[in-house]
N, CA, C and O of each residue as an XYZ file, in Angstrom:
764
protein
N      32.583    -21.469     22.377
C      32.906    -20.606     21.253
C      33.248    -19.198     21.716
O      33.796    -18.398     20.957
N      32.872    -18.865     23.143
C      32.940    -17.011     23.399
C      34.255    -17.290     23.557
O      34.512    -16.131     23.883
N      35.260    -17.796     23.606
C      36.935    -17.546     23.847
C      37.433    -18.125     22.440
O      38.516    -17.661     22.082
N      36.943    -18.894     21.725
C      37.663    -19.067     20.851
C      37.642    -19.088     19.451
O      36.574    -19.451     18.959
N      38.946    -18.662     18.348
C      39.837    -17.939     17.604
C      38.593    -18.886     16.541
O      38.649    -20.078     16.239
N      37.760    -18.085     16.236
C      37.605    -19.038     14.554
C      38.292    -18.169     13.593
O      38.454    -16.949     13.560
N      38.753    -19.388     12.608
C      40.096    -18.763     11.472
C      39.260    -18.656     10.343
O      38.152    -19.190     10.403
N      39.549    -18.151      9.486
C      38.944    -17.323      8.195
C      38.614    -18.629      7.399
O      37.545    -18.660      6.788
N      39.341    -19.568      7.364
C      39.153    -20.923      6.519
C      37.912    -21.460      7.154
O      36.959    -21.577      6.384
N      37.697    -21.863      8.583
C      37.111    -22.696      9.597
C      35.385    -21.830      9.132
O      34.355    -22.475      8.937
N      35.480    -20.375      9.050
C      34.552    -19.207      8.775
C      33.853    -19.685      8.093
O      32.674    -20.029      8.186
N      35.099    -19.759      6.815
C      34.340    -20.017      5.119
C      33.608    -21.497      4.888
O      32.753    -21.847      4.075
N      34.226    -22.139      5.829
C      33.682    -23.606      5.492
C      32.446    -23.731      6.332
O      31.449    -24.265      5.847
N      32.444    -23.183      7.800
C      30.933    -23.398      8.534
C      30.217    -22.563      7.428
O      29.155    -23.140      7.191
N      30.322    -21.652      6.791
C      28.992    -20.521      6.011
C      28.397    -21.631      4.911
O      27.217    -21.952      4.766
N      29.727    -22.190      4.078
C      29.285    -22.834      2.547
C      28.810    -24.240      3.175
O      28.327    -25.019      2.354
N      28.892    -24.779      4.830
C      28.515    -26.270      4.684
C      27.113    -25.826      5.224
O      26.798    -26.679      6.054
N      25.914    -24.675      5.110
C      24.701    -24.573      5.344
C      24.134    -25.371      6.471
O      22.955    -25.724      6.498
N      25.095    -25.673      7.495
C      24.531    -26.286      9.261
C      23.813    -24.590      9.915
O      24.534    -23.820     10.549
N      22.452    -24.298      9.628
C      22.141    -23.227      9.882
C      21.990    -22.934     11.459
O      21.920    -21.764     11.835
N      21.937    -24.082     12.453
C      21.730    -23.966     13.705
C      23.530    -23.492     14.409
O      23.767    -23.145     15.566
N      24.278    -23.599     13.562
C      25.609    -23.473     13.669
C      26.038    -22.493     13.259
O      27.110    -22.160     13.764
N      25.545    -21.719     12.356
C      25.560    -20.243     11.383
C      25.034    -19.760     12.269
O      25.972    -19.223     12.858
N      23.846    -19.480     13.011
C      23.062    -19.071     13.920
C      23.759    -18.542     14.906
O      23.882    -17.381     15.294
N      24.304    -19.792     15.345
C      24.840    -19.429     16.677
C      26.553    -18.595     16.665
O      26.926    -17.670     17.387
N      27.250    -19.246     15.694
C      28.058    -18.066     15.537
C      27.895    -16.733     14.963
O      28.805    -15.905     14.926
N      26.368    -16.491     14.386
C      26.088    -15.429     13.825
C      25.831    -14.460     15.128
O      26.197    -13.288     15.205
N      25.381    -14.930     15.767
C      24.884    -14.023     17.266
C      25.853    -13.670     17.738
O      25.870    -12.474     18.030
N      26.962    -14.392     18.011
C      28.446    -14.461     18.779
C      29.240    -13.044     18.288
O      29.672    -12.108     18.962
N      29.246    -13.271     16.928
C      30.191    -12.657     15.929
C      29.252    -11.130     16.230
O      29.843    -10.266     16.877
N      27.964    -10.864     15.806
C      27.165     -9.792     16.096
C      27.613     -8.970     17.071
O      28.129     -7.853     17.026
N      27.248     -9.929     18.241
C      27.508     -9.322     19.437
C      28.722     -8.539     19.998
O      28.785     -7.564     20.748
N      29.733     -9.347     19.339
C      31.261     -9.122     19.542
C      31.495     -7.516     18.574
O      32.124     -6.567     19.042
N      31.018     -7.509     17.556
C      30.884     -6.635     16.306
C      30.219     -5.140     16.996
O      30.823     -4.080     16.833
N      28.508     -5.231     18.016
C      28.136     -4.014     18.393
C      29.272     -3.678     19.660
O      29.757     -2.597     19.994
N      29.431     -4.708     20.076
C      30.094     -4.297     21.521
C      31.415     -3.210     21.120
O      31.832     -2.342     21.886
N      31.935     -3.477     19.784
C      33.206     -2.622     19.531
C      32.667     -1.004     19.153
O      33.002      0.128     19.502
N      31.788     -1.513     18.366
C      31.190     -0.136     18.198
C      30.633      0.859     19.722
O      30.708      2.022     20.118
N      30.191     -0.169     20.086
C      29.743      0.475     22.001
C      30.712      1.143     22.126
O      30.909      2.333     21.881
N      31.677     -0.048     22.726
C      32.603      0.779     23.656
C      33.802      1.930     22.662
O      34.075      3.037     23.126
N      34.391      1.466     21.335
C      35.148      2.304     20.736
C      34.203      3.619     20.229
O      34.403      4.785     20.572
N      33.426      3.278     19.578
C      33.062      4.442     18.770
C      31.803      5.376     19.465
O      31.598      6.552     19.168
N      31.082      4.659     20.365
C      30.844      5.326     21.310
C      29.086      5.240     20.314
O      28.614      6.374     20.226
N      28.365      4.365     19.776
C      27.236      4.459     19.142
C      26.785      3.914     20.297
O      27.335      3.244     21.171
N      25.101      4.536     20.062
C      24.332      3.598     20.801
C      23.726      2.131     20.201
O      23.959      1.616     19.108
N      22.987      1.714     21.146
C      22.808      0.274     21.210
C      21.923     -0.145     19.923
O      22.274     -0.998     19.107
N      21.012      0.412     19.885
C      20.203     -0.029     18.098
C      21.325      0.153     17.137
O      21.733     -0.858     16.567
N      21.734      0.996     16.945
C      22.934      1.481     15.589
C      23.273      0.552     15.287
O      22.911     -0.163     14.353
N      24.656      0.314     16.666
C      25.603     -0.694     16.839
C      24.944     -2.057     16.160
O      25.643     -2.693     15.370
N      23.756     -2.454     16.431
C      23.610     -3.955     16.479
C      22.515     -3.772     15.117
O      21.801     -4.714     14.775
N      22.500     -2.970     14.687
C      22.002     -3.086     13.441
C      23.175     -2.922     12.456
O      23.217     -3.822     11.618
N      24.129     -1.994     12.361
C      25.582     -2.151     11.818
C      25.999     -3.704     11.729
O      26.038     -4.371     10.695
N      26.263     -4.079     12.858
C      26.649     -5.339     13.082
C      25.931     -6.649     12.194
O      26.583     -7.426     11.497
N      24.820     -6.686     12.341
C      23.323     -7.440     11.583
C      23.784     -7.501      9.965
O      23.741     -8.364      9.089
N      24.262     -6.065     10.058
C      23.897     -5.968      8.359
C      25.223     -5.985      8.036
O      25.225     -5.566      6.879
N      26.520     -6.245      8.394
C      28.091     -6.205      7.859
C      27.650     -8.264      7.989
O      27.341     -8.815      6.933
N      27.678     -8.914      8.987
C      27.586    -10.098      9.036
C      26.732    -10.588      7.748
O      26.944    -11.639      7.143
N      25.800     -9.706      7.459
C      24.768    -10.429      6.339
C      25.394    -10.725      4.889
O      25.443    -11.684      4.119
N      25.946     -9.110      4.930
C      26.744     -8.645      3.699
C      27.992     -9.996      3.169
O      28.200    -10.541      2.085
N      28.703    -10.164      4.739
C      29.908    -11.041      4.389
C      29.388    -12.704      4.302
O      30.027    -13.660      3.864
N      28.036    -12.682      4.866
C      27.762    -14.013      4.618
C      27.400    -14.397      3.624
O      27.545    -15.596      3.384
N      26.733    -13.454      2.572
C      26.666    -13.508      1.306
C      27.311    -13.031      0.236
O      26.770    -13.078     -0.869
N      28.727    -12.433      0.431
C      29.712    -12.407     -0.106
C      29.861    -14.047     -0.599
O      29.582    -14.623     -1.650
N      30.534    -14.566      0.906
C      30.815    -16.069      0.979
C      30.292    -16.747     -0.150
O      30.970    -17.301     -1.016
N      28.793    -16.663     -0.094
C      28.410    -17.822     -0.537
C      28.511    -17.879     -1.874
O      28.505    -18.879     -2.592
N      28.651    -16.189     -2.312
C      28.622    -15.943     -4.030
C      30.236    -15.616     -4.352
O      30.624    -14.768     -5.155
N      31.191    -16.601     -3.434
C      32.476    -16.512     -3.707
C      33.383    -15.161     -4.053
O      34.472    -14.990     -4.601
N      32.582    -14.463     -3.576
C      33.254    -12.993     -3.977
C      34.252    -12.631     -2.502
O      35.200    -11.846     -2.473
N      33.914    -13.152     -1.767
C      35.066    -12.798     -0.763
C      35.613    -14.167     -0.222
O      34.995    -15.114      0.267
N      37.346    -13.940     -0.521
C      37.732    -15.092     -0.272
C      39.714    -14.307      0.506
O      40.364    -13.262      0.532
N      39.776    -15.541      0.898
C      41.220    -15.929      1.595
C      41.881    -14.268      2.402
O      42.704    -13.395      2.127
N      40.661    -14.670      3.764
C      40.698    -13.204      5.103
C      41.024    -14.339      5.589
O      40.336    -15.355      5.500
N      42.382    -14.220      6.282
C      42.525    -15.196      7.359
C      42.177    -14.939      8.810
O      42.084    -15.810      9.674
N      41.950    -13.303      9.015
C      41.627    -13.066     10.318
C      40.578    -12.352     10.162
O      40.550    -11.121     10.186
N      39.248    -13.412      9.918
C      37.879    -12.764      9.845
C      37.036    -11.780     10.938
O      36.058    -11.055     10.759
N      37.534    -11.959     11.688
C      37.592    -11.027     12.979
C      37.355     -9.422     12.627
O      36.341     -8.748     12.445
N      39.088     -9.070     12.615
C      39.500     -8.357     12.341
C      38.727     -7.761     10.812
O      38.448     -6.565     10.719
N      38.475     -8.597      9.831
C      37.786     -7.991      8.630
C      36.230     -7.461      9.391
O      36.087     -6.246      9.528
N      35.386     -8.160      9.748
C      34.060     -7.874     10.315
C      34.448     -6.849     11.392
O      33.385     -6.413     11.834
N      35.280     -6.380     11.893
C      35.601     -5.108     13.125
C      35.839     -3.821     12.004
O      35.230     -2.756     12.104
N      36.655     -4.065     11.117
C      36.940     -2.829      9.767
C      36.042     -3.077      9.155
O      36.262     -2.489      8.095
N      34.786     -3.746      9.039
C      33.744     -3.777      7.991
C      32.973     -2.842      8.537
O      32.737     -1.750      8.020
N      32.265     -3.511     10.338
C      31.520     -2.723     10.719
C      31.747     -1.610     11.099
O      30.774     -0.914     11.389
N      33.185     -1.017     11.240
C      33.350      0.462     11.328
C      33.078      1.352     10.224
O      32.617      2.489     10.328
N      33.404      0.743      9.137
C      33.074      1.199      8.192
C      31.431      1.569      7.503
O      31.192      2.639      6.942
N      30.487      0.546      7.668
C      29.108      0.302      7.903
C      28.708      1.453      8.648
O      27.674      2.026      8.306
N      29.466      1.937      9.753
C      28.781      2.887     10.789
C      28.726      4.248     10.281
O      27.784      5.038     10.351
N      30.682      4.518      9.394
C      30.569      5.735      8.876
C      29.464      6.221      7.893
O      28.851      7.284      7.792
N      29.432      4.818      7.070
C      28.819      5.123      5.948
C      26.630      5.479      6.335
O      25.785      6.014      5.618
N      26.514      4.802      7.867
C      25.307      5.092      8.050
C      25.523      6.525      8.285
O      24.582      7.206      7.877
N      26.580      7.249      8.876
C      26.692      8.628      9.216
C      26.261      9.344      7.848
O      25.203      9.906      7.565
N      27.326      9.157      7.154
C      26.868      9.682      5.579
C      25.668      9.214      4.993
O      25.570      9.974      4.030
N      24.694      8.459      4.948
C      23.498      8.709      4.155
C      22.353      9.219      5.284
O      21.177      9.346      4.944
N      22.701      9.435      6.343
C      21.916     10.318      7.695
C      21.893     11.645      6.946
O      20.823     12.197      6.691
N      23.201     12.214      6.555
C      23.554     13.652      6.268
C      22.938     13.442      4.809
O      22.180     14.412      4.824
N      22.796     13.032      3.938
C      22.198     12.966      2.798
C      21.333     12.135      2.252
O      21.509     11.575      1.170
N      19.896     11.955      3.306
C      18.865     11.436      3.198
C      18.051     12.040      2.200
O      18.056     13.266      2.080
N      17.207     11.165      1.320
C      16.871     11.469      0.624
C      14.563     11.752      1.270
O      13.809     10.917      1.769
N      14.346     12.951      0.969
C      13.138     13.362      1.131
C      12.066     12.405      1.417
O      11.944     11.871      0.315
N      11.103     11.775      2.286
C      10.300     10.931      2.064
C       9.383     10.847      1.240
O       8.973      9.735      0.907
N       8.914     11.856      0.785
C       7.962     11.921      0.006
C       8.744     11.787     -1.656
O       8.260     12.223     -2.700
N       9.891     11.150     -1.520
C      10.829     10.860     -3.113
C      11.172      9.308     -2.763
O      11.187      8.441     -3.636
N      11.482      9.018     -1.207
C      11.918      7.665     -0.547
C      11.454      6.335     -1.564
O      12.286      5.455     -1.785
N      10.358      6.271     -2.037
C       9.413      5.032     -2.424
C      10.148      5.496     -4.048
O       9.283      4.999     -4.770
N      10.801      5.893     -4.671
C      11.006      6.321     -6.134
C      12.817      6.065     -6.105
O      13.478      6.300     -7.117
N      13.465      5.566     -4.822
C      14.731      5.417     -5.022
C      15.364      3.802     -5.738
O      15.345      2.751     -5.097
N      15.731      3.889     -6.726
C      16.256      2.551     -7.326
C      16.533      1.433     -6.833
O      17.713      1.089     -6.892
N      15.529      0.506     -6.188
C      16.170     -0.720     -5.938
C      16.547     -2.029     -6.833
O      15.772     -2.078     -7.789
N      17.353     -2.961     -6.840
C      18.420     -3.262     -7.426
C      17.548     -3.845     -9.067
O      16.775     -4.797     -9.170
N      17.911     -3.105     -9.931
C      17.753     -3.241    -11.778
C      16.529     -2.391    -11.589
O      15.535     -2.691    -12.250
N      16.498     -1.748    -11.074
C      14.876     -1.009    -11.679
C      15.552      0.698    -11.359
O      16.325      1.277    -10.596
N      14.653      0.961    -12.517
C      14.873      2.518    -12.743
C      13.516      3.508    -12.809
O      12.451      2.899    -12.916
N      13.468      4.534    -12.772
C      12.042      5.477    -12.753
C      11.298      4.831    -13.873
O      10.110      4.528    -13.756
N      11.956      4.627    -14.908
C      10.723      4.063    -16.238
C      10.103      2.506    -15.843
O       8.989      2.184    -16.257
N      10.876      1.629    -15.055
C      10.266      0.840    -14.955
C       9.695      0.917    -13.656
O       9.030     -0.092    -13.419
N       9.705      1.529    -12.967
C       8.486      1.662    -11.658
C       7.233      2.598    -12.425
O       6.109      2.556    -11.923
N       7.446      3.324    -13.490
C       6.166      3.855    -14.055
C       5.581      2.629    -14.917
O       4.351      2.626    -14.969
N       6.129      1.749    -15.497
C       5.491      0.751    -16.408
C       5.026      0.129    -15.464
O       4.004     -0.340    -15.964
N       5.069     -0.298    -14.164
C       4.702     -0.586    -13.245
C       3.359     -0.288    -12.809
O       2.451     -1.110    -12.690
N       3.322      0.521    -12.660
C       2.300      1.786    -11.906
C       1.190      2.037    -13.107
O       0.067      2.451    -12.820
N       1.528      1.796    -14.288
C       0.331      1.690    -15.263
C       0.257      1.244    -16.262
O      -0.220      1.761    -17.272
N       0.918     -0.234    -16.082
C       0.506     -1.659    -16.851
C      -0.156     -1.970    -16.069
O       0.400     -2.030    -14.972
N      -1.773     -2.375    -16.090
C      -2.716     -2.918    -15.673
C      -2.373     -4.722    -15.592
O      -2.850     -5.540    -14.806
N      -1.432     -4.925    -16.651
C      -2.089     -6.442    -16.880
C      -0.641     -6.268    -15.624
O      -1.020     -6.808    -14.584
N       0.380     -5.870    -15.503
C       1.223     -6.699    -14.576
C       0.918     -6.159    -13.044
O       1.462     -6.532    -12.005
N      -0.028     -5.251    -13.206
C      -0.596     -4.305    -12.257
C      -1.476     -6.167    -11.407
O      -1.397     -6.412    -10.203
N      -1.973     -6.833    -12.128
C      -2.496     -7.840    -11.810
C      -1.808     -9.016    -11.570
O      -2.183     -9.716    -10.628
N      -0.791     -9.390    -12.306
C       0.218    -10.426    -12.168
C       1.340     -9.978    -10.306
O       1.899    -10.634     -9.427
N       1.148     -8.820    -10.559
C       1.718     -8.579     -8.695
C       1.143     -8.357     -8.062
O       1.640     -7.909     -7.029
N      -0.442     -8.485     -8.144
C      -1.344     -8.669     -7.176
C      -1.546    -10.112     -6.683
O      -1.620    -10.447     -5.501
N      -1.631    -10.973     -7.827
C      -1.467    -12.550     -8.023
C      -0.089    -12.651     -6.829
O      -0.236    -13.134     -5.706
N       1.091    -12.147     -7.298
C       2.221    -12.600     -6.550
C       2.259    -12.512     -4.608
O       2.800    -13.176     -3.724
N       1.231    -11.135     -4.664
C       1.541    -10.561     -3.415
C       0.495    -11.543     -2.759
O       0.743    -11.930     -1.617
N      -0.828    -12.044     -3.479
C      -1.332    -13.188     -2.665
C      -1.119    -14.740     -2.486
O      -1.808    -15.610     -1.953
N       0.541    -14.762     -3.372
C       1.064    -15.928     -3.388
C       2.410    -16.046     -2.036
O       2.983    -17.083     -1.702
N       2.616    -14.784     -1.516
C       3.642    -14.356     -0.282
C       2.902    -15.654      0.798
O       1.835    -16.189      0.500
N       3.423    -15.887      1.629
C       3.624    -16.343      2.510
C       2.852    -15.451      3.370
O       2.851    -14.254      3.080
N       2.041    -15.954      4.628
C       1.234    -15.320      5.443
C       1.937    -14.266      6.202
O       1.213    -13.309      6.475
N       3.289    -14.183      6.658
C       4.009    -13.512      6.947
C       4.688    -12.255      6.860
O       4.829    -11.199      7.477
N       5.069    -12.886      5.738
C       5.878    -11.684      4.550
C       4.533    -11.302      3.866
O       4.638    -10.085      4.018
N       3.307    -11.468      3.203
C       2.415    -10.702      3.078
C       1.876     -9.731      4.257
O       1.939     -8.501      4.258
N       1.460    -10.373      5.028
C       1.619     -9.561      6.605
C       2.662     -7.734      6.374
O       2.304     -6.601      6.052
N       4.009     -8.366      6.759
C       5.178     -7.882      6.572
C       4.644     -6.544      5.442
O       4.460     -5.396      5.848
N       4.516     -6.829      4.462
C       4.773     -5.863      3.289
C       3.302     -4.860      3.389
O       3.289     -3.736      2.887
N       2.167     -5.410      4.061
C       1.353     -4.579      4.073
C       1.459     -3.850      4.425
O       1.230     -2.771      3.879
N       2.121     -4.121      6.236
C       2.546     -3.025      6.925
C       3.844     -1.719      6.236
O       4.109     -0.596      6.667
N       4.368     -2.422      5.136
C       5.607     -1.887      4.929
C       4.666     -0.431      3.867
O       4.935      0.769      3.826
N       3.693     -1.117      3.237
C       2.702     -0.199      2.207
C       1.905      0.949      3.216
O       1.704      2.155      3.076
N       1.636      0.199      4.047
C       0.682      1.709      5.127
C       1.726      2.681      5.416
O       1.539      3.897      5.388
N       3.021      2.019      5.743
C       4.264      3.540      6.453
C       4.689      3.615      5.244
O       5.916      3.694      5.306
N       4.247      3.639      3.894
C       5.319      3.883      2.512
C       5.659      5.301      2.398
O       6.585      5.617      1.651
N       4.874      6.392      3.197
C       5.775      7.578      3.395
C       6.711      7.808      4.353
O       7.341      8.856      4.210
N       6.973      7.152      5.258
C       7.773      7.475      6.051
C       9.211      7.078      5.798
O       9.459      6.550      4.714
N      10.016      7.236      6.517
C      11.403      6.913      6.314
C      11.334      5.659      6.432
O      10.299      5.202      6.915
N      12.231      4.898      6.095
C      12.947      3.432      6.465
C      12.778      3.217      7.829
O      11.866      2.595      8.375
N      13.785      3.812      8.367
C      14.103      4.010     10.250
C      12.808      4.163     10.772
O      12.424      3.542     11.763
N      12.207      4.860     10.229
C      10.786      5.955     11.204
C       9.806      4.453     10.980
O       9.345      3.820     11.929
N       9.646      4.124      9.716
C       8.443      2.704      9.316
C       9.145      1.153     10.291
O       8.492      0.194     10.703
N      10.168      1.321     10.379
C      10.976     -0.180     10.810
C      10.338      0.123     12.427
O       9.681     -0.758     12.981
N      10.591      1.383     13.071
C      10.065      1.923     14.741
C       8.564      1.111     14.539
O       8.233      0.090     15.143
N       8.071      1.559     13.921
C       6.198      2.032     13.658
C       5.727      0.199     13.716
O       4.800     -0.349     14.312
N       6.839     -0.387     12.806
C       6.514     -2.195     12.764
C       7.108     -2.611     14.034
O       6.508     -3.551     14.555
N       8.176     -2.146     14.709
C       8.777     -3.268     16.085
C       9.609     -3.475     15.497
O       9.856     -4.643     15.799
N      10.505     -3.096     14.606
C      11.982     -4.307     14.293
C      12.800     -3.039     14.223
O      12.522     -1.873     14.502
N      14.234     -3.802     13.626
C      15.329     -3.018     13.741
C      15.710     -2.557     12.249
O      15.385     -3.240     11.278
N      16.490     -1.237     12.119
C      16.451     -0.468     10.617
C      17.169     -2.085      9.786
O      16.662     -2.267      8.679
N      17.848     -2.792     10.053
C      18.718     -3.407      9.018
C      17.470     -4.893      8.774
O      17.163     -5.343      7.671
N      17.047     -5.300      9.850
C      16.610     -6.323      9.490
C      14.870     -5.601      8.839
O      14.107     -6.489      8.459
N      14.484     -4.577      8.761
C      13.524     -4.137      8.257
C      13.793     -3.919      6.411
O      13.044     -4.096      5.450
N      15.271     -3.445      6.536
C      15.947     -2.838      4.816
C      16.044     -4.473      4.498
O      15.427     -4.720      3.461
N      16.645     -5.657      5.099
C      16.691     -6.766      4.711
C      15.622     -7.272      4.221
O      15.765     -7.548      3.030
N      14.454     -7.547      4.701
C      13.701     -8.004      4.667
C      12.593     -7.324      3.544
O      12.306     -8.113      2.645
N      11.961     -6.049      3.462
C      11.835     -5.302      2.228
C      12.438     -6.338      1.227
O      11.868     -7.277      0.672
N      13.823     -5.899      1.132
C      14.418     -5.825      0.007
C      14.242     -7.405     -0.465
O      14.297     -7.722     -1.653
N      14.090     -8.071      0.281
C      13.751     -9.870     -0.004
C      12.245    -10.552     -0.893
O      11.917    -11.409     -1.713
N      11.700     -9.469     -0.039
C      10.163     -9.683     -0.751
C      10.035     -9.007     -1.683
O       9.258     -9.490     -2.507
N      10.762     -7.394     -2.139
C      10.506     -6.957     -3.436
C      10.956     -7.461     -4.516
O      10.460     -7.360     -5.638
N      12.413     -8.311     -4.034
C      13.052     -8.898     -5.460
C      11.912    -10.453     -5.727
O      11.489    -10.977     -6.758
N      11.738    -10.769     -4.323
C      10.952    -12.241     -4.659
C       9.843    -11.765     -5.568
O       9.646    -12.445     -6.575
N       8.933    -10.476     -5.323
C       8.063     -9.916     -6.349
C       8.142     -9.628     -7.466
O       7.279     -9.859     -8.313
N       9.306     -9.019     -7.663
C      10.054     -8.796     -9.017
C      10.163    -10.110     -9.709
O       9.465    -10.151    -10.722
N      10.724    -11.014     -9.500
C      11.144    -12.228     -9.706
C       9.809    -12.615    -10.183
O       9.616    -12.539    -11.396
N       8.823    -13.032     -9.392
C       7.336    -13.519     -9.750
C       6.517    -13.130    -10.821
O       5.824    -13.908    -11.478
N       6.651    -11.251    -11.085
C       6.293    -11.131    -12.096
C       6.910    -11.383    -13.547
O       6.366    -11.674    -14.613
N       8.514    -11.120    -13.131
C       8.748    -11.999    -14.652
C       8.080    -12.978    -14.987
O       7.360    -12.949    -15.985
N       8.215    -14.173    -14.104
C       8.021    -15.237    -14.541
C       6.602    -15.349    -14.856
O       6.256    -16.059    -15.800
N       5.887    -14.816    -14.266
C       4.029    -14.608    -14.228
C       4.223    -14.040    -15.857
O       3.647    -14.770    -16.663
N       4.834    -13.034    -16.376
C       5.303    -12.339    -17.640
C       5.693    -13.396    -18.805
O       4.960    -13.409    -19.793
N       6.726    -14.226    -18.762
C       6.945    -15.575    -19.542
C       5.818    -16.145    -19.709
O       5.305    -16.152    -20.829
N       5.093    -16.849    -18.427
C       4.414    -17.925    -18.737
C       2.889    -17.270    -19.658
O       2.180    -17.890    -20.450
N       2.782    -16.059    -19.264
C       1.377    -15.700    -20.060
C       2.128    -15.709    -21.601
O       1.464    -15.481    -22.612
């Protein structure tokens, strides 16, 4: 596979036929190929690059699957202008980071300040996401505790503090809060 041309069709069909040991391995390929441009063109260093890279591949793999990106015949070339783009845009929210001590109050996806306060003092769902967080997986409970002890710190600064990298740290967050979100609805219905 390191010499050869996968076509945008060949792309779309390994992502939607879910052979994950095959996603895998062209996911690494494609990565790799993705920081190395950033290396040598744009001149980032090595975490950036391969966290750029991590998180443009993620983005387009789940484009794919929710049919929103379709007929790139030279997927290549799209993931090389994605992740350049990915890089600027990490430049720009560097320059307009938002305060840590505001960080934990920034909108993640359908929730707004009123509902992180209904949050914060509804007791009864105050309990239904306690229920959820001991229904996590040994892992991802693991995961999120640690994510609650660095909840002042930056993203970047808490992802250092755990061992992982900024994108697969924002990934991963963001997986277990919606799975939480998700839980308490439904914890919400069924009562």
């Amino acid at each position: 596979m390191e010499n050869e041309r996968l076509s945008g069709s060949n792309f779309y069909d390994l992502i939607k036929s879910g052979n994950s040991s095959e996603i895998n391995r062209v996911s690494r390929i494609m990565v790799s190929r993705m920081a190395l441009y950033l290396k040598s063109v744009m001149r980032v260093d090595d975490d950036l690059a391969n966290d750029c890279a991590q998180q443009v591949f993620e983005k387009v793999y789940e484009k794919i699957l929710e049919n929103s990106l379709t007929d790139i015949d030279d997927i290549f070339g799209y993931l090389i202008r994605s992740v350049k783009n990915e890089y600027l845009m990490s430049l720009r929210r560097d320059k307009f980071e938002v305060p840590s001590d505001h960080a934990k109050f920034i909108p993640v996806r359908d929730t707004t300040a009123e509902n992180v306060l209904d949050v914060l003092y509804d007791k009864e769902r105050e309990k239904q996401l306690e229920k959820c967080i001991r229904e996590l997986k040994v892992k991802n409970r693991t995961f999120f505790k640690k994510v609650l002890e660095n909840i002042n710190e930056k993203d970047k600064d808490a992802a250092k503090l755990i061992g992982m990298s900024y994108a697969n740290f924002r990934t991963k967050k963001s997986r277990i809060i919606d799975a939480l979100r998700e839980c308490v609805k439904k914890s919400k219905v069924i009562n």
